[in-house]
C-alpha positions as CSV (number, residue, x, y, z in Angstrom):
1,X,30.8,13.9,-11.8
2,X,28.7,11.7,-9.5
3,X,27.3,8.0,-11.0
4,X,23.5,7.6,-10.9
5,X,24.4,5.3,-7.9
6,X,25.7,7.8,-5.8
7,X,23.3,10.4,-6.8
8,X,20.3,8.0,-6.6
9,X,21.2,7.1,-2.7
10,X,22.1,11.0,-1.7
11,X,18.2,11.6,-2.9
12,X,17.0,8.8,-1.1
13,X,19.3,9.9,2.8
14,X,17.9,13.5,1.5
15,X,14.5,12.2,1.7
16,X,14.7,10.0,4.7
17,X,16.3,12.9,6.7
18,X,13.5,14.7,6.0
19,X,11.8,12.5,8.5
20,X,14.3,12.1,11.0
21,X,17.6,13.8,12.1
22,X,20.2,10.6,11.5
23,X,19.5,8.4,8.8
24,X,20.7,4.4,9.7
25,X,21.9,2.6,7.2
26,X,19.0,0.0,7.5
27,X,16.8,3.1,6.6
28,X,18.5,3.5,3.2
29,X,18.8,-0.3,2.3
30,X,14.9,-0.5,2.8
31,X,14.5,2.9,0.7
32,X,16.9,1.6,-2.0
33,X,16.0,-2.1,-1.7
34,X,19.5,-3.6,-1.2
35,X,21.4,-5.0,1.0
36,X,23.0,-3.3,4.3
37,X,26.7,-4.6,3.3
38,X,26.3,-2.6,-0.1
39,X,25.2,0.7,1.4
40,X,27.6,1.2,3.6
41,X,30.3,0.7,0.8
42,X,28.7,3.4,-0.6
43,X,28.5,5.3,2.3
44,X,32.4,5.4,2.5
45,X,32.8,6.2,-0.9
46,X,30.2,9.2,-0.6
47,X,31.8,10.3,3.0
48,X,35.5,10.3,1.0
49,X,33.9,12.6,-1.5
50,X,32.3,15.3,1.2
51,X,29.2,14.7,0.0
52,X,28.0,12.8,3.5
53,X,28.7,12.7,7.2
54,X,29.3,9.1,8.0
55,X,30.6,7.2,11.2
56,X,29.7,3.6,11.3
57,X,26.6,2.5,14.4
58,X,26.1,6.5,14.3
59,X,23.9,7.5,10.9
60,X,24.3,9.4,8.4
61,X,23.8,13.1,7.4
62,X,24.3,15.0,4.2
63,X,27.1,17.7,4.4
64,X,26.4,21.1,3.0
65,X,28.0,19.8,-0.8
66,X,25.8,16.3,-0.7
67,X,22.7,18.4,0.5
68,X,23.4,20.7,-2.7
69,X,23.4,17.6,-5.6
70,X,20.6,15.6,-3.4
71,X,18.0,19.0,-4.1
72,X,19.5,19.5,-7.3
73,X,18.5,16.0,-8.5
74,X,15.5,16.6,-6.5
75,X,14.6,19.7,-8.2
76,X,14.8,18.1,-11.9
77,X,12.7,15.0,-10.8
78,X,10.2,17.0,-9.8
79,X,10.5,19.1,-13.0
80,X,10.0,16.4,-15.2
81,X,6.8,14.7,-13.6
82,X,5.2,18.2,-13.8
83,X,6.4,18.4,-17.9
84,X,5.3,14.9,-18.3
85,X,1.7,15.7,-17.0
86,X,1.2,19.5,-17.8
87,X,2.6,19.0,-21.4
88,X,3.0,15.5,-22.3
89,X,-0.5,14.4,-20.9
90,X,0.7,11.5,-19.0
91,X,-1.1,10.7,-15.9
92,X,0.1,11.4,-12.4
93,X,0.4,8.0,-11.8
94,X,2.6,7.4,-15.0
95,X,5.7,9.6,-14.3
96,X,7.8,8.7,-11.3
97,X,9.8,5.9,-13.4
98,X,10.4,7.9,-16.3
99,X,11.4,11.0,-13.9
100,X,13.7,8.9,-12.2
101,X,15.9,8.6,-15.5
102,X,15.5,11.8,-16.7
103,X,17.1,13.3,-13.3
104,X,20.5,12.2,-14.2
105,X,20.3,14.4,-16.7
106,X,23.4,16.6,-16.1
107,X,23.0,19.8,-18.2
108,X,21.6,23.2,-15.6
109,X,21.0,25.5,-18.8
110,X,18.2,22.8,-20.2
111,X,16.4,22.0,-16.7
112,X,16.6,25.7,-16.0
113,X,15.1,26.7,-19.2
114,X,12.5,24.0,-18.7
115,X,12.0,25.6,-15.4
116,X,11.5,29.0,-17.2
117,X,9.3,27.2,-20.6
118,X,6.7,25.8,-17.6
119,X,6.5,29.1,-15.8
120,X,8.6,28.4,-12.7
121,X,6.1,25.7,-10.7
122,X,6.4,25.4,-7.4
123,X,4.6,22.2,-6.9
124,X,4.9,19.1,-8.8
125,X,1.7,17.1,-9.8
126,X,1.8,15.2,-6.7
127,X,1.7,18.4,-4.2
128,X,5.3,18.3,-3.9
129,X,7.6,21.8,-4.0
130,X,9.5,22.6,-6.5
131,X,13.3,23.7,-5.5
132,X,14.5,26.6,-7.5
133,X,18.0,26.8,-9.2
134,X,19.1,27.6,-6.2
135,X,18.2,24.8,-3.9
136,X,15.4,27.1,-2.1
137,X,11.5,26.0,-1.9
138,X,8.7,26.7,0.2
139,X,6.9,23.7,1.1
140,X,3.4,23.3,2.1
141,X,1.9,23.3,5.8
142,X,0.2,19.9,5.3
143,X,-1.6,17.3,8.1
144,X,-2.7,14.2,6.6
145,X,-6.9,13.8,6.5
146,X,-6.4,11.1,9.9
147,X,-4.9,13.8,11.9
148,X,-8.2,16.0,11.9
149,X,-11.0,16.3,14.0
150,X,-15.1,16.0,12.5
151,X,-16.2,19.0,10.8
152,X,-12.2,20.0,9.4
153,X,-12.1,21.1,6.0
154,X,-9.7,21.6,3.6
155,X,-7.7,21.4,-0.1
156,X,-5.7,17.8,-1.0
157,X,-2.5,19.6,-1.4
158,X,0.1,16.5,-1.6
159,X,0.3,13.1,-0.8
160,X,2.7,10.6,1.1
161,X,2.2,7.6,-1.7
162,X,3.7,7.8,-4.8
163,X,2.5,4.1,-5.9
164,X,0.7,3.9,-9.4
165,X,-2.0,1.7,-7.5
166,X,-2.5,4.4,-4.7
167,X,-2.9,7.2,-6.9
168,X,-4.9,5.6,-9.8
169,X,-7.5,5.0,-6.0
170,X,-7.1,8.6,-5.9
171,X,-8.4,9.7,-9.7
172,X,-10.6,6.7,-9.3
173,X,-12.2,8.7,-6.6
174,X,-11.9,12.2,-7.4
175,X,-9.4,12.7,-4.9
176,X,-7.2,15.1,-6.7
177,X,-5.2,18.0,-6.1
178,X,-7.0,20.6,-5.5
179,X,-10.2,19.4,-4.3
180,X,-12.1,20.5,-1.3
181,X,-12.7,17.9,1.3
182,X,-14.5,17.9,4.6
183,X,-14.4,15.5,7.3
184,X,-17.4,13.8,8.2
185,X,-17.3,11.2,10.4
186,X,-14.2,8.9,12.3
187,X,-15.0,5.5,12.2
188,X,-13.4,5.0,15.8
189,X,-13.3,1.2,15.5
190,X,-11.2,1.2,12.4
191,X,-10.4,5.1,12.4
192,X,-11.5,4.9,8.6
193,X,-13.0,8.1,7.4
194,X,-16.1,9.4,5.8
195,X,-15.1,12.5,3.8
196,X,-17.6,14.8,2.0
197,X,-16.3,15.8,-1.6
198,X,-18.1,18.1,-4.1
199,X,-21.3,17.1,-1.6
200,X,-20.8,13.6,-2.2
201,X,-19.9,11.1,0.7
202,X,-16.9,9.1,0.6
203,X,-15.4,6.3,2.9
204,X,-11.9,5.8,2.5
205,X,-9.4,3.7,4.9
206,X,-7.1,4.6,7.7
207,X,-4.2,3.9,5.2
208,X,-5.6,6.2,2.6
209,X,-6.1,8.7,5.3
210,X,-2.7,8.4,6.5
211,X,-1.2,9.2,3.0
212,X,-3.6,11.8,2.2
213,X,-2.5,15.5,2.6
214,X,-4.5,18.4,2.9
215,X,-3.7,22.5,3.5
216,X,-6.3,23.6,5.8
């Protein structure tokens, strides 16, 4: 058995390897919000375990067995949000803390049966996939809306903010998964964008464009 600890920073080095090949230990003190001295005491503990590949001034990867918990914790975090707002009616923006509890949950026969009660998703409500009970998912081709040209079109399929006060901008604005957007017009002073949604204009920021994922 792992503590919530442990598997709390093998989610966040699975997520930051996402971006990059070697995580820094900086990397995960930022993610966590604590202190460098503190994650590399965990990082020795996890590296004794097998669960991480850990030399110190050199990053940090998962091994095969840390890689297998982080997308199993994954996997039930994701789970939960899509209960919460399929079934519970919570609000996208409402779930992330209460998911982050209800991950620790140890029992596989109740998150796969949840799995099976929902109908298998592959996406939570934010766009994210799904893993199955075995670890496997197939994510989304996404570009965020700055990376396109005038004229691109496409369906918000995910997004790279979780905050409560991003995606209560996003309802607020009919910016939801699912809906068509087309791009139509690049500030290039301020590269903010001007986005045409159910034939409606809309001018949103460089930041929100940044964290804004669409599947063209």
């Amino acid at each position: 058995m792992n503590t919530f600890t442990e598997e709390n920073y093998l989610k966040a080095i699975y997520h930051l390897s996402t971006q990059s090949d070697s995580v820094s230990t900086n990397q995960i003190a930022a993610s966590l919000n604590t202190k460098a001295a503190s994650v590399t005491d965990m990082l020795k503990k996890l590296a004794d375990k097998g669960l991480i590949n850990y030399t110190k001034y050199q990053g940090v990867t998962l091994t095969s067995a840390g890689e297998k918990i982080a997308l199993s914790i994954v996997r039930k975090h994701r789970l939960w949000e899509y209960f919460l707002v399929e079934k519970l009616n919570f609000k996208w923006d409402e779930v992330h803390d209460v998911a982050e509890e209800l991950e620790h949950i140890s029992s596989k026969e109740l998150v796969n049966r949840l799995d099976d009660f929902m109908g298998n998703p592959k996406f939570d409500p934010h766009g994210d996939p799904i893993p199955d009970r075995h670890g496997n998912f197939k994510a989304h081709e996404l570009r965020s809306v700055s990376s396109l040209e005038v004229n691109s079109t496409g369906i918000i399929s995910g997004v790279r903010e979780h905050s409560p006060a991003f995606l209560q901008y996003l309802e607020k604005t009919n910016l939801l998964i699912g809906k068509k957007i087309k791009i139509s017009e690049i500030n290039t002073y301020d590269h903010s964008v001007v986005l045409i949604v159910e034939d409606k204009k809309l001018h949103i920021s460089r930041e929100v464009a940044n964290n804004l994922l669409i599947a063209l």
